[in-house]
VEXDRENPA-884305 format. One record per residue (C-alpha): residue number from 1; y, z, x. Coordinates in pm, whole numbers, m for minus. Example, Ala and Ser with C-alpha at 12.3 -4.5 7.8 and 13.67 -1.06 7.14 Angstrom:
residues 2
(atom 1, (m450, 780, 1230)),
(atom 2, (m106, 714, 1367)),
***
This chain:
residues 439
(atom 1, (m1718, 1820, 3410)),
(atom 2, (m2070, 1950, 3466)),
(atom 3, (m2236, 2102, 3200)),
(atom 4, (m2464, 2379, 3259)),
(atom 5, (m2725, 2490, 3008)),
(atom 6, (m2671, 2841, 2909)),
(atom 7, (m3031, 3072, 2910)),
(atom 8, (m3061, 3143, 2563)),
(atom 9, (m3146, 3440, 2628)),
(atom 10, (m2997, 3636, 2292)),
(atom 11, (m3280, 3410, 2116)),
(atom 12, (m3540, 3656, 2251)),
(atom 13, (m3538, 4043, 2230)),
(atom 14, (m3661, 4151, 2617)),
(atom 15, (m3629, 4461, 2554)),
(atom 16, (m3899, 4448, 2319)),
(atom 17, (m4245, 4400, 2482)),
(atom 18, (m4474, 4106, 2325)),
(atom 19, (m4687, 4181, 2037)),
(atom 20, (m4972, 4197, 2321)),
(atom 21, (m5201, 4539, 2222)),
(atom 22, (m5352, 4692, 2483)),
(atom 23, (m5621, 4844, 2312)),
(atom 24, (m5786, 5124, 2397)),
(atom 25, (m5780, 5052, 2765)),
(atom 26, (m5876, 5314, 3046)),
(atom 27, (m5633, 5533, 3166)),
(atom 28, (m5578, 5389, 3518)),
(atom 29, (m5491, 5069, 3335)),
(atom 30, (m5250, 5201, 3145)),
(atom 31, (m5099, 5435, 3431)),
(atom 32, (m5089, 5133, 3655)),
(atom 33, (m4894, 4915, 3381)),
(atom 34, (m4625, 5143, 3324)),
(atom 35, (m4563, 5223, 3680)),
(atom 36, (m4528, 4820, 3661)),
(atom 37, (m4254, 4881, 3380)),
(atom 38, (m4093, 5185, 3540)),
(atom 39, (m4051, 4999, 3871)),
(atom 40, (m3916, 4638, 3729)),
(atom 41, (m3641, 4856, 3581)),
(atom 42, (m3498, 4998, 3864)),
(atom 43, (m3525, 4689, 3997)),
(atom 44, (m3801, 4768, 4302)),
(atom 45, (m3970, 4376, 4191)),
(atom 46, (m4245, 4427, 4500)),
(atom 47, (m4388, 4738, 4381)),
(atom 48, (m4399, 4628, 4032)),
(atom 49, (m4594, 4334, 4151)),
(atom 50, (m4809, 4579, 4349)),
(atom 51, (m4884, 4794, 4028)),
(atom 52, (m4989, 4463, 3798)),
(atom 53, (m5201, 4321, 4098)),
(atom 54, (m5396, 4623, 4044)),
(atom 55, (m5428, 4642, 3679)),
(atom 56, (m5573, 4260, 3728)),
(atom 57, (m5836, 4383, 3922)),
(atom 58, (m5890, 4611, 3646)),
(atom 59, (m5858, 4367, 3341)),
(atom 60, (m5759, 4031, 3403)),
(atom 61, (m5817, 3850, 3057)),
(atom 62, (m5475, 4012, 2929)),
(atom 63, (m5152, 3795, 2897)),
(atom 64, (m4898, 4040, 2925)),
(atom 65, (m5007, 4120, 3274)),
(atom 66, (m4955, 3777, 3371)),
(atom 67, (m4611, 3734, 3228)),
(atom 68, (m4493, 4046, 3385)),
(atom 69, (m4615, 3881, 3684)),
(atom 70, (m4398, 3608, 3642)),
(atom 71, (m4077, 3775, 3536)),
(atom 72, (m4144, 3988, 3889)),
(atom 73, (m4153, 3678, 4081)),
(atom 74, (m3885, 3504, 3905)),
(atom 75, (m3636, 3808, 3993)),
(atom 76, (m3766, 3745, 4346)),
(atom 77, (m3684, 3415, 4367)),
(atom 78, (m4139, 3354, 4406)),
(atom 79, (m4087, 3052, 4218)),
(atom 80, (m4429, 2915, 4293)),
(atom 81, (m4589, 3292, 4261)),
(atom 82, (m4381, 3299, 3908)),
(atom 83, (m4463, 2936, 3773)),
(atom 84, (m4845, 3006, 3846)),
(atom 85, (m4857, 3309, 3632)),
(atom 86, (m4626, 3236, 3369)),
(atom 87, (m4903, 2897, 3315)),
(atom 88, (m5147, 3175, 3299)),
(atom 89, (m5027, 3349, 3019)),
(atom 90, (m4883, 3046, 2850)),
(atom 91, (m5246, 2908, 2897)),
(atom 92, (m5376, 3246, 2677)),
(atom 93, (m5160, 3198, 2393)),
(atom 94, (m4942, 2905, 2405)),
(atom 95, (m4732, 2959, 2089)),
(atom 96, (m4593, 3295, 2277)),
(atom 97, (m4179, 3237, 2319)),
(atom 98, (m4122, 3473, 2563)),
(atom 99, (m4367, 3304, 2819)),
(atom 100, (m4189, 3015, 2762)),
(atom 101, (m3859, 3111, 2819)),
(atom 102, (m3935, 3302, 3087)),
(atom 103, (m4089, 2914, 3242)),
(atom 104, (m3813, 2777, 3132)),
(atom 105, (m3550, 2992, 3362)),
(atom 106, (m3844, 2964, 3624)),
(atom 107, (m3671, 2596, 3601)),
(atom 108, (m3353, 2612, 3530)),
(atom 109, (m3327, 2817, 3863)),
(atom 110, (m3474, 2580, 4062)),
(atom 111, (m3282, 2291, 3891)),
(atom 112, (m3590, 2139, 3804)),
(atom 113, (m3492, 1972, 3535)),
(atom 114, (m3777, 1758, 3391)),
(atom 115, (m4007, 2074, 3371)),
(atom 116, (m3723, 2242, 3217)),
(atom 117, (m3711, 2000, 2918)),
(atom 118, (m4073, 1949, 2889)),
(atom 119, (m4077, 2348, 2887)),
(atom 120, (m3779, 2377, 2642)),
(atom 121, (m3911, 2094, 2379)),
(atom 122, (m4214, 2381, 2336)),
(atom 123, (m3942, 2615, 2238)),
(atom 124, (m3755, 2399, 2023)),
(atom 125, (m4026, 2441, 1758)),
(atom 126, (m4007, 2788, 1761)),
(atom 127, (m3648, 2852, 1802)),
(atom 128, (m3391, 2588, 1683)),
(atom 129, (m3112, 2758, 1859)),
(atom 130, (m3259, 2602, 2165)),
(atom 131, (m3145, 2240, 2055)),
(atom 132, (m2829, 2349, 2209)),
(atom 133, (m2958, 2375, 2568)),
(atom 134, (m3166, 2073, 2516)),
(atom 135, (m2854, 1896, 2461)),
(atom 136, (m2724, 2017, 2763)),
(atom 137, (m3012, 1937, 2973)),
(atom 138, (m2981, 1595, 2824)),
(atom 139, (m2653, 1588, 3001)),
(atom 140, (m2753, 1665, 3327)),
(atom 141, (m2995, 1407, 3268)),
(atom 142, (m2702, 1164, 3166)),
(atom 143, (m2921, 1085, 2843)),
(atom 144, (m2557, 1110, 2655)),
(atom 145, (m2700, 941, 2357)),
(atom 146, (m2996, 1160, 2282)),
(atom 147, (m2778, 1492, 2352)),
(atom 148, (m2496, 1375, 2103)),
(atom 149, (m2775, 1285, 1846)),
(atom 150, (m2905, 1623, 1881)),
(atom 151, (m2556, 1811, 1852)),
(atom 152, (m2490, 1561, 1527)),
(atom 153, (m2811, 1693, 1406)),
(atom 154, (m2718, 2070, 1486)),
(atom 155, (m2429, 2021, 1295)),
(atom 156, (m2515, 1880, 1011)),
(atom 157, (m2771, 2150, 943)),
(atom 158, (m2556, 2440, 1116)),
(atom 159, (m2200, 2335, 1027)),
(atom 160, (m1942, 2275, 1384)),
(atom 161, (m1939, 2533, 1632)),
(atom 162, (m1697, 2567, 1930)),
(atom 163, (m1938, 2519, 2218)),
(atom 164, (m2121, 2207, 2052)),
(atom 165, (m1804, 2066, 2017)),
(atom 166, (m1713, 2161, 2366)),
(atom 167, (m2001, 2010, 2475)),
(atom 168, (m1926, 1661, 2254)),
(atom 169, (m1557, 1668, 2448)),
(atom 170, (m1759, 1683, 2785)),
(atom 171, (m1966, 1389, 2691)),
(atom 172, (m1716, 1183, 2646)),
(atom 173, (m1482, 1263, 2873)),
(atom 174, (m1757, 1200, 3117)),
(atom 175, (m1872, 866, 2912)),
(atom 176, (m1493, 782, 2887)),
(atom 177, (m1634, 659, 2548)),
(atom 178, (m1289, 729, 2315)),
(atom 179, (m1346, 548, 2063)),
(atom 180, (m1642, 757, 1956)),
(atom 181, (m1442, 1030, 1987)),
(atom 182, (m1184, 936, 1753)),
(atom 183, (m1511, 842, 1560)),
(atom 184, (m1639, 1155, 1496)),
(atom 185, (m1349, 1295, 1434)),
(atom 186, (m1236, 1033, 1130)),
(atom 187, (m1562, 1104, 1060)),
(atom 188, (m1487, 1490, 1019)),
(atom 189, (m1204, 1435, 818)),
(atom 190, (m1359, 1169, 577)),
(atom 191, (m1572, 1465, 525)),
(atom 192, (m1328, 1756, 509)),
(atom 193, (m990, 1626, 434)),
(atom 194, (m821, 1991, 414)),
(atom 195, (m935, 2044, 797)),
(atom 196, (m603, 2074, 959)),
(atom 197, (m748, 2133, 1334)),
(atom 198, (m953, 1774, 1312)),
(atom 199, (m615, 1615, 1203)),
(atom 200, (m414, 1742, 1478)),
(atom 201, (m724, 1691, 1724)),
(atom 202, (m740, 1311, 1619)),
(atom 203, (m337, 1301, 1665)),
(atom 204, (m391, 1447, 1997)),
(atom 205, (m660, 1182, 2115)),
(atom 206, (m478, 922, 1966)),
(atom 207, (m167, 1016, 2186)),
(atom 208, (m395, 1051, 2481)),
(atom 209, (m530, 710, 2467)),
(atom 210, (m132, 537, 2460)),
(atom 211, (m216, 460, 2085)),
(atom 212, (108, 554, 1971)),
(atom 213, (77, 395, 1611)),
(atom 214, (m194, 552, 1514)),
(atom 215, (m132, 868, 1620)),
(atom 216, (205, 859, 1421)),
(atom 217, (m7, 731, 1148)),
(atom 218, (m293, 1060, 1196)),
(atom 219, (m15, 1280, 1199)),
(atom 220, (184, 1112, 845)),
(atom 221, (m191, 1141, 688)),
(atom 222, (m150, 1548, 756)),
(atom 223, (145, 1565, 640)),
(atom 224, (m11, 1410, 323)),
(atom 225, (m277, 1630, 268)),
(atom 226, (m80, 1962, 359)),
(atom 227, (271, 1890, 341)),
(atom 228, (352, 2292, 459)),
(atom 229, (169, 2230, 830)),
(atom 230, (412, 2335, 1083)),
(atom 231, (153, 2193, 1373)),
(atom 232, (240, 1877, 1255)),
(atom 233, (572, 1908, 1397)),
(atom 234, (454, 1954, 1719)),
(atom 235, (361, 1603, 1738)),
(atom 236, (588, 1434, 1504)),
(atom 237, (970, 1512, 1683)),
(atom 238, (812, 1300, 1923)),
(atom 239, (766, 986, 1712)),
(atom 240, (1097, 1062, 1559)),
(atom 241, (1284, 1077, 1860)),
(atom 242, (1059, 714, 1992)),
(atom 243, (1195, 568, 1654)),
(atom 244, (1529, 693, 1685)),
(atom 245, (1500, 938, 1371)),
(atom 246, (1700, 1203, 1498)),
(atom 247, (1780, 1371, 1214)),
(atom 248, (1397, 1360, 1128)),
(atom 249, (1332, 1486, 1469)),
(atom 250, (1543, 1782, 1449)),
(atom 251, (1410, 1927, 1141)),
(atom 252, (1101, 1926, 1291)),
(atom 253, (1211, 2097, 1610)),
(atom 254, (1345, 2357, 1403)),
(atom 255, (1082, 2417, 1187)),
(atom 256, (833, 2458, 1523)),
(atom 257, (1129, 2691, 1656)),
(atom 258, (1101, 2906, 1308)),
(atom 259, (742, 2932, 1308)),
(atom 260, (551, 3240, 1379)),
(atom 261, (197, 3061, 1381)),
(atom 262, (321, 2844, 1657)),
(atom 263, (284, 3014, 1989)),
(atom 264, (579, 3050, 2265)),
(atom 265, (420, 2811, 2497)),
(atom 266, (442, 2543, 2262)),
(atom 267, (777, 2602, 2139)),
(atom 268, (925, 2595, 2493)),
(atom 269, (788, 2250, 2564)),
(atom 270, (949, 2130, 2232)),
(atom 271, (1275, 2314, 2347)),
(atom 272, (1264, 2171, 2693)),
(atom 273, (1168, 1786, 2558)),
(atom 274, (1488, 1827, 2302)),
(atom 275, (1758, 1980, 2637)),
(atom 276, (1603, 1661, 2808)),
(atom 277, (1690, 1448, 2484)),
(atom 278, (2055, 1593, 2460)),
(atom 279, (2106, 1504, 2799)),
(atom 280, (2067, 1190, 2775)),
(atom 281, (2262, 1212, 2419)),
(atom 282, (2542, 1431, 2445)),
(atom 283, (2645, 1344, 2100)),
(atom 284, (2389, 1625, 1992)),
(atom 285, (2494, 1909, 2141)),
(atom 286, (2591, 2060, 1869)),
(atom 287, (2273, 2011, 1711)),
(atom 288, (2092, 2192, 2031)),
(atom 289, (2347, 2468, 1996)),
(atom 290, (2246, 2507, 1653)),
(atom 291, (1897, 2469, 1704)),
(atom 292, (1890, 2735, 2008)),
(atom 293, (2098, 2989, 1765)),
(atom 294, (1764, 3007, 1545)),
(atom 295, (1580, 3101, 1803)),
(atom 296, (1859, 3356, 2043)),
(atom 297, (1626, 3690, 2031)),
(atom 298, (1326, 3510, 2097)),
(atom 299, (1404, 3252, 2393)),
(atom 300, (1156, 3329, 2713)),
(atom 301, (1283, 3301, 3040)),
(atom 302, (1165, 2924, 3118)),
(atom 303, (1360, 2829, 2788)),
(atom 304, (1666, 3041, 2920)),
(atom 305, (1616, 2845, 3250)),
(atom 306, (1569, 2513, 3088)),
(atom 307, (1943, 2539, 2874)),
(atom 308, (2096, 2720, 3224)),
(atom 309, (1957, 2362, 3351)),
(atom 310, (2135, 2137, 3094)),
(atom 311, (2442, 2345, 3098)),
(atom 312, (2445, 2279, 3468)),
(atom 313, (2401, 1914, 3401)),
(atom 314, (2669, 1884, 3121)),
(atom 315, (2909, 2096, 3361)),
(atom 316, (2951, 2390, 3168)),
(atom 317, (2886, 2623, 3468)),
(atom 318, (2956, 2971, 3216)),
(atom 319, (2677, 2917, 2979)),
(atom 320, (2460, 2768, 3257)),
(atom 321, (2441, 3073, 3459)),
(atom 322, (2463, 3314, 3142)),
(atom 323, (2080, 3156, 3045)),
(atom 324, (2010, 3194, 3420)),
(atom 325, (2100, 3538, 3386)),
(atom 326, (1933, 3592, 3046)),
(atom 327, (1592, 3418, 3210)),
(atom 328, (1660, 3664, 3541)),
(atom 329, (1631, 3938, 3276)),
(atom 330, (1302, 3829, 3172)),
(atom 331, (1140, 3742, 3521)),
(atom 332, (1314, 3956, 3723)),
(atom 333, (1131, 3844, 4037)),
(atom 334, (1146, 3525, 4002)),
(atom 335, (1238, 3367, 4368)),
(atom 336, (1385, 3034, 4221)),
(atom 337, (1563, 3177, 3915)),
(atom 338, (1696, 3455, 4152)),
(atom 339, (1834, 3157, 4368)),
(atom 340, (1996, 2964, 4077)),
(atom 341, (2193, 3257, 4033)),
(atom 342, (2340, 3271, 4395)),
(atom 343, (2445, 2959, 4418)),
(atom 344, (2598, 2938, 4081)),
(atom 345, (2776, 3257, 4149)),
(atom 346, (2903, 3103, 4496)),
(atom 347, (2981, 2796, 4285)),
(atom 348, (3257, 2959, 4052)),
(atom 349, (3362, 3219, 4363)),
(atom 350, (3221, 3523, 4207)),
(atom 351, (3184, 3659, 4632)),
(atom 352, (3115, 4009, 4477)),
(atom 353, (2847, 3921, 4263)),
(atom 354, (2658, 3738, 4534)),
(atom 355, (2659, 3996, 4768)),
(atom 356, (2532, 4284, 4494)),
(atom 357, (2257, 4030, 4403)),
(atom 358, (2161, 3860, 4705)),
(atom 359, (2118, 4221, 4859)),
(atom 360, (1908, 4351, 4554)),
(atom 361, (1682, 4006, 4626)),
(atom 362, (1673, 4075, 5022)),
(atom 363, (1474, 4424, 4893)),
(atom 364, (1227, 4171, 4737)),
(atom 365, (1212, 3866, 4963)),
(atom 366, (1306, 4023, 5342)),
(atom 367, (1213, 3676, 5474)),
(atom 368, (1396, 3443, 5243)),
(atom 369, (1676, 3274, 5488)),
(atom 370, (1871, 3094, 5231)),
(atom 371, (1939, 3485, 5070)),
(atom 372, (2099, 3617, 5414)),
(atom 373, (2288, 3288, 5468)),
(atom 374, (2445, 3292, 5077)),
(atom 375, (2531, 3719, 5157)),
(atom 376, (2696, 3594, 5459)),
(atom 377, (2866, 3322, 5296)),
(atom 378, (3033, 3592, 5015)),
(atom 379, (3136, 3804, 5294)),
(atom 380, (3318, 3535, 5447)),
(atom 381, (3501, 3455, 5182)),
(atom 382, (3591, 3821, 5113)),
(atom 383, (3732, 3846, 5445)),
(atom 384, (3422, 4048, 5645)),
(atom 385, (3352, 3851, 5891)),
(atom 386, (3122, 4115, 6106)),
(atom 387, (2912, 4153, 5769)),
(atom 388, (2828, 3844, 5802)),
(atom 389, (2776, 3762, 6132)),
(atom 390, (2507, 4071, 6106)),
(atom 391, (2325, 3873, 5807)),
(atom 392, (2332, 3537, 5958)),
(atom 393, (2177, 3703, 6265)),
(atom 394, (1917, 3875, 6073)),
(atom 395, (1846, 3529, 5847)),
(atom 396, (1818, 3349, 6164)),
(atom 397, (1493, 3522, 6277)),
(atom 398, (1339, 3408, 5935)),
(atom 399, (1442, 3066, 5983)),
(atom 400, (1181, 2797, 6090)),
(atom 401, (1203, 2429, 6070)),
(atom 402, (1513, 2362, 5817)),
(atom 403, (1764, 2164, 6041)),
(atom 404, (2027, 2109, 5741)),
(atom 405, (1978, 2494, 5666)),
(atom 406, (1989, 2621, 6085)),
(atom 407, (2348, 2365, 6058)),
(atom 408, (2485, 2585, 5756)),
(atom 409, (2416, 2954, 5941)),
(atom 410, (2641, 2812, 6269)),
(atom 411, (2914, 2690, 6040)),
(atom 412, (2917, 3021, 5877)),
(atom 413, (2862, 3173, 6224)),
(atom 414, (3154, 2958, 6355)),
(atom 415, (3384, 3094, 6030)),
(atom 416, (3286, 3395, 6131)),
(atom 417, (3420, 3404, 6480)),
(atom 418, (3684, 3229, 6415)),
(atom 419, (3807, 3544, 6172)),
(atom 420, (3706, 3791, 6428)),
(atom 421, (3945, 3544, 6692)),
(atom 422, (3673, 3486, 6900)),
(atom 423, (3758, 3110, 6927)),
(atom 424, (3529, 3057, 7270)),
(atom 425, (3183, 3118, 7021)),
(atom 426, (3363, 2997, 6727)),
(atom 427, (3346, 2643, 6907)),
(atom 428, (3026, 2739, 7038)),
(atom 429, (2837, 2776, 6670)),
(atom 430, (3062, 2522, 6567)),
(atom 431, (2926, 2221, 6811)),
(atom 432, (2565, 2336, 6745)),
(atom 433, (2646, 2295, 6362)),
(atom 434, (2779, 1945, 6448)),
(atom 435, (2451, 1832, 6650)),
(atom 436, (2202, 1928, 6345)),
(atom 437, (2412, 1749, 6128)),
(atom 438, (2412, 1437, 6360)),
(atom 439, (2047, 1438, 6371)),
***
C-alpha cells in the first residue's frame, strides 16, 4: 500500500488572511487587492493574478501580495510561476506558516518530494501536527526507520491515534517486518495491560504469521486480565476445536452467538466454521441445534444458507430448504439462494411450488435458463406438457454455451412430446439430448 501524505491543511486557518497590515496604503492598492480576493473566490485564478500584478507595480515590498500570487498559480497548476513567489514571500518573513504550507502543496502536487520535506521540516517547528505528514513522506521515501521513529515519538507525547497506527500497519506490511509488529504491540500492552484492542490485535498477528502457540497463548493472557471479554472468543473456539476441546469450544461459540457487542458479520463466520465442524462430526449435532436455538430471531440470511447447506449435506432435505427459505426471506433477490430453492423443491417433488417460484424469479431474472428449464421440468411432472414445451422454448433463446444444460432442455423437450404423442420429435429432441451427452 502507498501512503499518501494528507495536506494538513486544518493546521492553518485560510480563511483568515496573514497578520500582514496593509497600512495606510493608497486607495488603488487597496481596490486592486480586493478585486484580487473577490476574484480567487469565485474561482476566476487569471484575473486574480491580473489584479496582484498590478498592485506590485504599485507596492512590491509587501508579502501578502506575493503569497496570493502563489496560491493563484498553485490553483492553476503555474507551478514554476507559484514556487517563485511563494520563495518571495517566504524570503520576507520566513517564520510565516502559511507561506510554507502553501510551498509545501506547491510540492506535494508535483510529487516533488525532497523539496516537500525540506519545506515541511520548516513547518515542523511551528506546527507539530505536521510530524504526521513527515512520516508519511518518509514513506514514500522508503526511509521506514526514520518515519516509525517519528510516529513512536508522536505517540509517546500525543498518546495512539488511528491513522498513526494505520500508517505503522502500512510500514510493515510493506517492510514485511512482523516481528516488530508484534513488538510494538507487546510493547503496548507491557504498558497498558487493561487494553483489550492491543490484545486481540497481537492474537490476530500472531494467527496471521502461522504462530499458532502464541497466539493461543496472547489470547489465554486476555482472558487473564479481563476474564468477561467476549472478543476473546472469537479467536479462542478456534484453538479449542485445533486441540480437540470441544466442549471448551462450544461455550465459546455460544457466548460470541449471545453477544450484542459482537457484530453479525463476525458471528456468522463463527456459525459457518462450527456447521463446517459438525460436518465433519456428526456426533454434535445436537450441540449445533442447541447452539442455533440461541440465536433463531437473529440468524441473517448467509447463516440461514450456511445450516440449509449442512442440512443438505447430513440429508435432512426438510430443514435444509426451511433455512433456504428463511435466508430467501431475508435476500429476496438473491439469484443463487433463489436457485437452491428450485432444485430442492424439484428434489422432494413439490412440482407446484416450483412452478409458483420459478415464475415469481423469471419476473426478476428473464434471462436465467436454468429457471425456464426447472418451470418446465414441474410442468412435466404435473402432466402439462404444452406448458412446458412453451418454457423450454423461451429458455432456449437465453441459452449460450452450457452443453450439459442445452442436453437437459431436449430431454425435457423429448418428455414433452412424447406426452403430447408426438413420437416423430419426441425421438428428434431425444437423439440431440443423446449427442451432448456423448460429447
Amino acid at each position: 500500500m502507498i501512503i499518501v501524505p494528507q495536506t494538513t491543511y486544518a493546521q492553518v486557518d485560510f480563511n483568515k488572511r496573514p497578520d500582514d497590515d496593509l497600512g495606510n496604503v493608497e486607495d488603488e492598492f487597496q481596490e486592486h487587492f480586493f478585486e484580487a480576493l473577490k476574484q480567487k473566490g469565485i474561482e476566476n485564478y487569471d484575473r486574480a493574478v491580473e489584479a496582484l500584478q498590478k498592485c506590485l507595480n504599485l507596492d512590491s515590498k509587501k508579502p501578502v501580495i506575493y503569497f496570493e500570487l502563489g496560491k493563484n498559480y498553485n490553483k492553476l497548476k503555474n507551478f514554476g510561476a507559484a514556487e517563485e513567489n511563494l520563495k518571495k514571500a517566504i524570503s520576507m518573513q520566513p517564520d510565516n506558516v502559511w507561506f510554507l504550507d502553501e510551498l509545501y502543496d506547491v510540492y506535494f502536487q508535483q510529487d516533488d518530494i525532497k523539496n516537500a520535506l525540506k519545506t515541511i521540516k520548516q513547518l515542523v517547528k511551528y506546527h507539530p501536527d505536521y510530524k504526521e505528514d513527515l512520516a508519511a513522506l518518509y514513506v514514500r521515501e522508503e526511509k521506514y526507520k526514520l518515519a516509525l521513529d517519528l510516529l513512536d515519538e508522536l505517540d509517546a507525547e500525543y498518546g495512539l491515534s488511528e491513522s498513526r497506527d494505520a500508517m505503522r500497519n502500512d510500514i510493515y506490511s510493506i517492510t514485511g517486518n512482523a516481528d516488530d509488529r508484534i513488538e510494538n504491540l507487546e510493547q503496548r500492552i507491557a504498558n497498558n495491560p487493561n487494553n483489550e484492542d492491543n490484545h486481540l490485535k497481537l492474537i490476530y498477528r500472531y494467527s496471521q504469521t502461522g504462530d499458532h502457540k502464541n497466539a493461543y497463548k496472547a489470547a489465554q493472557n486476555l482472558l487473564k486480565v479481563k476474564p468477561d471479554s467476549k472478543f476473546v472468543h472469537l479467536a479462542l473456539y478456534k484453538f479449542y476445536l485445533q486441540d480437540e476441546k470441544v466442549d471448551a469450544a462450544i461455550n465459546s461459540v455460544k457466548t460470541v452467538l449471545t453477544s450484542p457487542e459482537i457484530n453479525a458479520d463476525a458471528k456468522a463466520k463463527v456459525l459457518k466454521d462450527f456447521v463446517a465442524f459438525v460436518a465433519k462430526n456428526p456426533e454434535y449435532e445436537t450441540d449445533l441445534i442447541d447452539i442455533t436455538s440461541l440465536i433463531d430471531g437473529n440468524k441473517d440470511a448467509q447463516t440461514h444458507s450456511d445450516l440449509g447447506h449442512y442440512y443438505l449435506k447430513a440429508g435432512d432435505k426438510a430443514k435444509a430448504l426451511s433455512n433456504f427459505k428463511e435466508a430467501l426471506k431475508q435476500s429476496p433477490k438473491d439469484f443463487k439462494l433463489i436457485k437452491d430453492v428450485l432444485l430442492l423443491q424439484l428434489d422432494i417433488k413439490d412440482y407446484n411450488s416450483v412452478i409458483t417460484d420459478s415464475e415469481r424469479a423469471l419476473e426478476l431474472y428473464p434471462a436465467q435458463p436454468i429457471l425456464y428449464l426447472v418451470n418446465a421440468v414441474a410442468n412435466n411432472n404435473l402432466n402439462a406438457p404444452k406448458k412446458s414445451i412453451d418454457s423450454l422454448e423461451m429458455g432456449l433463446d437465453y441459452l449460450i454455451d452450457n452443453p450439459n444444460m442445452e442436453a437437459d432442455f431436449y430431454s425435457e423437450l423429448s418428455t414433452a412430446y412424447k406426452a403430447l404423442n408426438n413420437i416423430s420429435k419426441s425421438e428428434a429432441f431425444a437423439k440431440k439430448a443423446k449427442a451432448l451427452k456423448a460429447q
